[in-house]
KOLVEX-316245 format. One record per atom (N, C-alpha, C, CB): residue number from 1; residue in one letter; atom name; x, y, z. Coordinates in nm, 2 decimals. Glycine has a CB too. Example, Ala and Ser with C-alpha at 12.3 -4.5 7.8 and 13.67 -1.06 7.14 Angstrom:
2
[1,'a','N',[1.32,-0.57,0.78]]
[1,'a','CA',[1.23,-0.45,0.78]]
[1,'a','C',[1.32,-0.33,0.78]]
[1,'a','CB',[1.13,-0.45,0.90]]
[2,'s','N',[1.28,-0.22,0.71]]
[2,'s','CA',[1.37,-0.11,0.71]]
[2,'s','C',[1.29,0.00,0.79]]
[2,'s','CB',[1.41,-0.06,0.57]]
END
This chain:
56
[1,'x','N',[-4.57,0.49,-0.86]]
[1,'x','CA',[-4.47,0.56,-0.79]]
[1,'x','C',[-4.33,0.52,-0.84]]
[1,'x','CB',[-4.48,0.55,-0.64]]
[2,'x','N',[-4.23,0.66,-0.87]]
[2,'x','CA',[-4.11,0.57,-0.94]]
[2,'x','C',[-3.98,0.60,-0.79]]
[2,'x','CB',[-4.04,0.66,-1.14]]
[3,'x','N',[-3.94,0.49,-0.80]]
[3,'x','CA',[-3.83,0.56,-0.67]]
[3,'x','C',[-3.71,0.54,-0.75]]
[3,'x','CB',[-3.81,0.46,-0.51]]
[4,'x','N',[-3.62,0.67,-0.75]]
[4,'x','CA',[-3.49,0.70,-0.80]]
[4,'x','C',[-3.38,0.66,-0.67]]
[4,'x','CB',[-3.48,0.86,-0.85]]
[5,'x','N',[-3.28,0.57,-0.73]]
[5,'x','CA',[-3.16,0.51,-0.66]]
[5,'x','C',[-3.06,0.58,-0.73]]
[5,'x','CB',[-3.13,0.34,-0.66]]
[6,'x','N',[-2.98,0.66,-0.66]]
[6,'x','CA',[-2.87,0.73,-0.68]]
[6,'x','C',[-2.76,0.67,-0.72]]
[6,'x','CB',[-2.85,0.80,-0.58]]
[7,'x','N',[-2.66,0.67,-0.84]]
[7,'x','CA',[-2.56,0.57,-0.84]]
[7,'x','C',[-2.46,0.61,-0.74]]
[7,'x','CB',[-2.51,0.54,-0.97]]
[8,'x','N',[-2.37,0.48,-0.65]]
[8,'x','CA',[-2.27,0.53,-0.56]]
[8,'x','C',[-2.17,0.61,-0.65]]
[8,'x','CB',[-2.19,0.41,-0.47]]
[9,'x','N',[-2.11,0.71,-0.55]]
[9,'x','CA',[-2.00,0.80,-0.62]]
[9,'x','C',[-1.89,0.69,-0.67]]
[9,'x','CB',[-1.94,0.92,-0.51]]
[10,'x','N',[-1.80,0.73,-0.77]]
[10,'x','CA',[-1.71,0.67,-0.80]]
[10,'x','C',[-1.58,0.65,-0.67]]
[10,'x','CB',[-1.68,0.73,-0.92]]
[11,'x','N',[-1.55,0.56,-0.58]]
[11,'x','CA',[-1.43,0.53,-0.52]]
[11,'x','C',[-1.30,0.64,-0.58]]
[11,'x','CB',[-1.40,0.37,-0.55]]
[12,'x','N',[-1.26,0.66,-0.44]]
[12,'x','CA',[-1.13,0.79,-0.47]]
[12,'x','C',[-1.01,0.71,-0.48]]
[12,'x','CB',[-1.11,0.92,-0.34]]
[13,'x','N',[-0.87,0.68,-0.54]]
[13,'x','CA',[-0.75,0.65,-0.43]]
[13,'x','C',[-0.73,0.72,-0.33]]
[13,'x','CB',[-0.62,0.64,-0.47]]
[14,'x','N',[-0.66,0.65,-0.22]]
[14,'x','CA',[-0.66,0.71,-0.11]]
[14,'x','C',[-0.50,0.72,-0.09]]
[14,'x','CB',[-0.74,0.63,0.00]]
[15,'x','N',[-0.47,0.67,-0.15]]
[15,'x','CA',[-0.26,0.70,-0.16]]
[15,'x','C',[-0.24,0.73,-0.29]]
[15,'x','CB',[-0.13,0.54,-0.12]]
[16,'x','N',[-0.16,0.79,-0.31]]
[16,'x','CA',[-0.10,0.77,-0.46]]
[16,'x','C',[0.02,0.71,-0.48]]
[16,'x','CB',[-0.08,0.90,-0.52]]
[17,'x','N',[0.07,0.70,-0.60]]
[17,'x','CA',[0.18,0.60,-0.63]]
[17,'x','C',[0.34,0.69,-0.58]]
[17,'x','CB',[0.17,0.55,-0.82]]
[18,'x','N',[0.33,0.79,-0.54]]
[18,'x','CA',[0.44,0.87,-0.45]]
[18,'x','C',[0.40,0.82,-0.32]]
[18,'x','CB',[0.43,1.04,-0.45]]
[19,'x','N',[0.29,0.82,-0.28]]
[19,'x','CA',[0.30,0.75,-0.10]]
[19,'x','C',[0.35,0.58,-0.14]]
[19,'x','CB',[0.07,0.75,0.00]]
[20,'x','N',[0.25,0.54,-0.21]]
[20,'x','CA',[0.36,0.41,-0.18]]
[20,'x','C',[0.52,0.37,-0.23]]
[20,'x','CB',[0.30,0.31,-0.22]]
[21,'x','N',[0.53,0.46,-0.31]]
[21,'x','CA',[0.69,0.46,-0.31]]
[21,'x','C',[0.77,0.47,-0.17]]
[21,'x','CB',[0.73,0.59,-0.40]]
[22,'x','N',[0.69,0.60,-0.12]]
[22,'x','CA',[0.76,0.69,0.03]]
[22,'x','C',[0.76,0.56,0.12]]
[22,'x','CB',[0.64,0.85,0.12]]
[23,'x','N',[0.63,0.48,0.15]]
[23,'x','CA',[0.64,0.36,0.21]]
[23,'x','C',[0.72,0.25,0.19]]
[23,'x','CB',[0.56,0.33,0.20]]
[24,'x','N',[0.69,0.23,0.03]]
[24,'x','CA',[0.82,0.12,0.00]]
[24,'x','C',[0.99,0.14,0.09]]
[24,'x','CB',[0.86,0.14,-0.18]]
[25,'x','N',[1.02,0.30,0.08]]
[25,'x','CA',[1.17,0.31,0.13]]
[25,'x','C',[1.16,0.31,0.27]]
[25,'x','CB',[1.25,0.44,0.09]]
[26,'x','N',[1.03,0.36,0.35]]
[26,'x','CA',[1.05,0.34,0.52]]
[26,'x','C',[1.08,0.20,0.53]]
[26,'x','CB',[0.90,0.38,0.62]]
[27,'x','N',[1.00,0.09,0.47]]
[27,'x','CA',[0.96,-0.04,0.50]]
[27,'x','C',[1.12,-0.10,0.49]]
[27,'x','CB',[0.82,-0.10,0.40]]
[28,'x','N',[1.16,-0.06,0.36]]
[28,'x','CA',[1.32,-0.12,0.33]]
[28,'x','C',[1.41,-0.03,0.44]]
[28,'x','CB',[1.38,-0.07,0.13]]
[29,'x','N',[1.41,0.10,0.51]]
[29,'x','CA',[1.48,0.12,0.59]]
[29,'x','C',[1.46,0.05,0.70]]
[29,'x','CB',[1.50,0.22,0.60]]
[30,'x','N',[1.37,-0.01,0.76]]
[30,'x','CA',[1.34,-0.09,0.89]]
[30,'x','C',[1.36,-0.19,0.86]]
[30,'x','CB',[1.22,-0.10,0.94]]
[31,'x','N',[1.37,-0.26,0.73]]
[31,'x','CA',[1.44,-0.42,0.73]]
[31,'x','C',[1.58,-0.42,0.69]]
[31,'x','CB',[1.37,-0.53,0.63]]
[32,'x','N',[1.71,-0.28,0.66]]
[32,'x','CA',[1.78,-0.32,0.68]]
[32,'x','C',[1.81,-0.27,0.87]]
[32,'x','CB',[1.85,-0.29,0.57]]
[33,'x','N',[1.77,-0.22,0.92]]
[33,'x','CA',[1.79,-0.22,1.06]]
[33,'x','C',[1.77,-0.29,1.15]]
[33,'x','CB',[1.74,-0.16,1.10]]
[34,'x','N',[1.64,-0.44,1.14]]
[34,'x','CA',[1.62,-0.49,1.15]]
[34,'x','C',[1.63,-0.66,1.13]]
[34,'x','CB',[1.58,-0.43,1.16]]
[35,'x','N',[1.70,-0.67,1.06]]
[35,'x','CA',[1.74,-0.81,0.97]]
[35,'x','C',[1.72,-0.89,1.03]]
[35,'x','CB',[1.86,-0.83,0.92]]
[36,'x','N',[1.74,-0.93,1.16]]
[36,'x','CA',[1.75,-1.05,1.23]]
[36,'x','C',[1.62,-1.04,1.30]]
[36,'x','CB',[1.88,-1.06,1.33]]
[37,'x','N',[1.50,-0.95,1.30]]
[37,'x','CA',[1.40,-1.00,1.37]]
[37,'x','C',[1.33,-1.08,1.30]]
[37,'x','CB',[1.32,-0.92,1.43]]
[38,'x','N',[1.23,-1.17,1.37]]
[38,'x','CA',[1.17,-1.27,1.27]]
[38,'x','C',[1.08,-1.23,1.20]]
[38,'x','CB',[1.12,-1.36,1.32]]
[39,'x','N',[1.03,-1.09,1.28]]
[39,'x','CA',[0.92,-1.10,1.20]]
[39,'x','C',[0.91,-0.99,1.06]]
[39,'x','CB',[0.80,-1.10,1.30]]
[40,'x','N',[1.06,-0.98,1.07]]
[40,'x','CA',[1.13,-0.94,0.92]]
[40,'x','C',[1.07,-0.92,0.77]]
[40,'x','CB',[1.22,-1.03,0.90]]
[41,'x','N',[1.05,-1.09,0.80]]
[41,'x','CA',[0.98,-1.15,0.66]]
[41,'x','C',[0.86,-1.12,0.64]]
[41,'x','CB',[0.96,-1.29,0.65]]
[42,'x','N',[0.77,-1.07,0.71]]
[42,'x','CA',[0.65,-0.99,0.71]]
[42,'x','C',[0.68,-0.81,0.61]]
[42,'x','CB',[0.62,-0.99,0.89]]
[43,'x','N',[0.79,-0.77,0.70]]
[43,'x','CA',[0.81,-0.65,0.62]]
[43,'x','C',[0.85,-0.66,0.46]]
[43,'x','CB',[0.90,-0.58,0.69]]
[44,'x','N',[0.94,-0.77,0.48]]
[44,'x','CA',[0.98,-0.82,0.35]]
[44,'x','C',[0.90,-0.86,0.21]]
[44,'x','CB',[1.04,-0.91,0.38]]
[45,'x','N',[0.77,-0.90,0.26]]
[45,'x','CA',[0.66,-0.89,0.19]]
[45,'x','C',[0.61,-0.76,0.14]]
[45,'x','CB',[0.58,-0.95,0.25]]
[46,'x','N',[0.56,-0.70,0.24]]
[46,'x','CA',[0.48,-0.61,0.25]]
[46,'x','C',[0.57,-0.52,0.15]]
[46,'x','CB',[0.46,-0.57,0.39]]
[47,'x','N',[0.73,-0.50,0.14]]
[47,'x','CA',[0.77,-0.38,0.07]]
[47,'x','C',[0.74,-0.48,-0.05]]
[47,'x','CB',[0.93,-0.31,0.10]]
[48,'x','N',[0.74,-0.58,-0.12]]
[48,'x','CA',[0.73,-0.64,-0.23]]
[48,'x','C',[0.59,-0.56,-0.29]]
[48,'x','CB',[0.72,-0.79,-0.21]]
[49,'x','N',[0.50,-0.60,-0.21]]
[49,'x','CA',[0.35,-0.54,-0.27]]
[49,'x','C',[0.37,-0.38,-0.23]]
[49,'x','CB',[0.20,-0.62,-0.18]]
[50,'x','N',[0.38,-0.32,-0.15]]
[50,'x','CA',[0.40,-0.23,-0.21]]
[50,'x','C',[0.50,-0.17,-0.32]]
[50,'x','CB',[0.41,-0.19,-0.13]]
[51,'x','N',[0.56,-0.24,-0.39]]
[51,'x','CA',[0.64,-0.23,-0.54]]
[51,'x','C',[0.53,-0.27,-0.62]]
[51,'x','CB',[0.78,-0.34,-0.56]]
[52,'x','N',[0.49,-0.39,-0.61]]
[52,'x','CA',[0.41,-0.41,-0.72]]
[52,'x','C',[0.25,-0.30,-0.73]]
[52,'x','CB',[0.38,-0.58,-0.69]]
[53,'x','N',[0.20,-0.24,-0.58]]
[53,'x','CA',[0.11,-0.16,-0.61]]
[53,'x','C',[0.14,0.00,-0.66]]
[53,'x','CB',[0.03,-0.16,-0.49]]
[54,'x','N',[0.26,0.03,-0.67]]
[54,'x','CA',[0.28,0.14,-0.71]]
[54,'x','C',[0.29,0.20,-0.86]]
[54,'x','CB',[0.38,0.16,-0.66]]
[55,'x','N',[0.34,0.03,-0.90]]
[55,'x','CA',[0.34,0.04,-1.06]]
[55,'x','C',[0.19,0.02,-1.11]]
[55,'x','CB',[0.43,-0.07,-1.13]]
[56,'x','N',[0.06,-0.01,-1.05]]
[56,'x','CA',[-0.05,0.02,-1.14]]
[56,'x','C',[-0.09,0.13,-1.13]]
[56,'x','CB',[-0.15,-0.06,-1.14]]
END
């Protein structure tokens, strides 16, 4: 008996490099609005990688 295994479908992106642009500028308009909260530096990251994920 032969049992056939289907290969998984290929993975979709689920954003494209226009959504994370669009995100990059929300994230930079809430840290300049926000500058003095602490937990700032978190956004401040986060728009970094989203720079760096838009360019692959």
């Amino acid at each position: 008996m032969t049992t056939m295994t289907a290969e998984p479908s290929r993975a979709r992106a689920v954003l494209s490099n226009e959504d994370f642009k669009l995100l990059q500028e929300a994230v930079l308009f809430y840290l300049k609005a926000h500058e003095d909260d602490p937990i700032s530096s978190k956004y401040s990251n986060l728009y970094h990688r989203l720079g760096s994920a838009g360019r692959r």
